[in-house]
C-alpha positions as CSV (number, residue, x, y, z in Angstrom):
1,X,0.0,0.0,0.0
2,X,1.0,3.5,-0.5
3,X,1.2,4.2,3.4
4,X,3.2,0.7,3.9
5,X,5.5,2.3,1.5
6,X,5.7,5.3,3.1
7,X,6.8,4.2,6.3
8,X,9.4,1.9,4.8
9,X,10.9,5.0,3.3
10,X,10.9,7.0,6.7
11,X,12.6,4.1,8.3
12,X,15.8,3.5,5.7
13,X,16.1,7.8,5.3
14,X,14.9,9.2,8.6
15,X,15.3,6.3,11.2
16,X,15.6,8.7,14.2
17,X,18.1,7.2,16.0
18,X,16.7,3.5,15.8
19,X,17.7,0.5,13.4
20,X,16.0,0.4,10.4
21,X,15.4,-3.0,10.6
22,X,13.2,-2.6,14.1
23,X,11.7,0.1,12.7
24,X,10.7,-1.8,9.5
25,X,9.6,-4.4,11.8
26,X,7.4,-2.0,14.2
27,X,5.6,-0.7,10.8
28,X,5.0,-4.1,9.5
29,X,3.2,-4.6,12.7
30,X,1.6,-1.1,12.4
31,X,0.3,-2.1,8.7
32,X,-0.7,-5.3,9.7
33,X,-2.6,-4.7,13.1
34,X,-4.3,-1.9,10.6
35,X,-5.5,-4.0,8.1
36,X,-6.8,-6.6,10.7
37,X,-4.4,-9.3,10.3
38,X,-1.9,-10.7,12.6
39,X,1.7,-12.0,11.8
40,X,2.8,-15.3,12.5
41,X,6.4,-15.7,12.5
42,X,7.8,-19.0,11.8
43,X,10.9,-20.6,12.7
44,X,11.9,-23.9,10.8
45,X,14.8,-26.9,11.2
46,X,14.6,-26.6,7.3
47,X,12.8,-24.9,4.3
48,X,9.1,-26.0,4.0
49,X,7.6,-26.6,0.6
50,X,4.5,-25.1,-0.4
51,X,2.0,-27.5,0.0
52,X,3.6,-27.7,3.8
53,X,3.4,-23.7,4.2
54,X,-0.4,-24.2,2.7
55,X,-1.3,-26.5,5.0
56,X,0.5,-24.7,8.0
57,X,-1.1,-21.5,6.8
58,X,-4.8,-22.9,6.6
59,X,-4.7,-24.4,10.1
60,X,-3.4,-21.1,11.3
61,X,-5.8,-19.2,10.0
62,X,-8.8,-21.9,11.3
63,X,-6.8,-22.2,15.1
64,X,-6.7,-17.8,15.4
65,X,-9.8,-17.4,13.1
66,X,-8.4,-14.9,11.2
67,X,-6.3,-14.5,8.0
68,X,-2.5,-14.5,9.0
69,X,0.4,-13.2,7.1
70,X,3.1,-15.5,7.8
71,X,7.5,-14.7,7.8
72,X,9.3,-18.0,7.6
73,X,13.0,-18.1,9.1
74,X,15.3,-21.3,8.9
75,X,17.3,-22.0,11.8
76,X,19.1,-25.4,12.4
77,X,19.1,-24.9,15.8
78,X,15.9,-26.6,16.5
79,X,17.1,-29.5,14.7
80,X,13.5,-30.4,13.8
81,X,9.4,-29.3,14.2
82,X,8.8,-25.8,14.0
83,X,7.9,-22.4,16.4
84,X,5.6,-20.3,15.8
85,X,4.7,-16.4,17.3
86,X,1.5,-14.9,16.8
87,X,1.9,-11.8,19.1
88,X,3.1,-12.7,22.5
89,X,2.2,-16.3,22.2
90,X,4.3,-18.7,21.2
91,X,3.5,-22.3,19.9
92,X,6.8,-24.1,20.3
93,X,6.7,-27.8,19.1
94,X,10.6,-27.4,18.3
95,X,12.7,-31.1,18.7
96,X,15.1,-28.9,20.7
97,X,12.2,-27.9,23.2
98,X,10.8,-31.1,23.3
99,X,14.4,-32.3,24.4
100,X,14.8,-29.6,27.1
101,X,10.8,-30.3,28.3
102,X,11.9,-34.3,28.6
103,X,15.3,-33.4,30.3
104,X,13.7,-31.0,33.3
105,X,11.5,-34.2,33.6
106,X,13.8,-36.4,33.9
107,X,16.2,-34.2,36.5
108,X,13.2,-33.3,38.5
C-alpha cells in the first residue's frame, strides 16, 4: 500500500536514531494490526515446501480465526518441528524444546 510504503521510506532515510530493521519491523506490525491481520512468524529446522506452508497457513488461520500473514525463518538450531509467534504467544513444538521439556522431567 502507498502508506506501507511510506513508512518503509521514513525508516531506511529518517530512522531517528533507531535501526532500520526494528523500525521496519514495528511498521509491519503497524500495517498489519491496521489492516486486521496478525503475523505469525515462523521458525523452521529446514525450508518448507509449499503445500507444507499451505497446509501450515490454513490451520493457522482456522486455530486464530483470522487470515494470518506468515515470515518463515530457517534455523538449524531446532534441529527439527517448528515455532511459531502470533503476538506474544508462542507455539513451540521445536525437537530442541521437546528435548529440554523431557530433560527437566527427567532431572526433576
Amino acid at each position: 500500500s502507498e502508506e506501507a510504503a511510506l513508512l518503509i521510506e521514513r525508516a531506511v532515510s529518517a530512522p531517528r536514531g533507531s535501526l532500520p530493521g526494528r523500525l521496519l519491523e514495528q511498521f509491519a506490525q503497524w500495517v498489519a494490526d491496521r489492516q486486521q491481520r496478525w503475523i505469525a512468524r515462523v521458525e523452521t529446522a529446514r525450508p518448507l515446501g509449499e503445500e507444507q506452508l499451505a497446509r501450515l497457513q490454513d490451520g493457522l488461520n482456522r486455530l486464530y480465526g483470522r487470515d494470518l500473514k506468515l515470515t518463515t525463518e530457517t534455523n538449524p538450531s531446532l534441529v527439527g518441528g517448528l515455532r511459531v509467534q502470533v503476538g506474544e504467544e508462542i507455539i513451540d513444538g521445536s525437537l530442541t524444546h521437546r528435548l529440554g521439556q523431557l530433560q527437566q522431567r527427567i532431572g526433576a
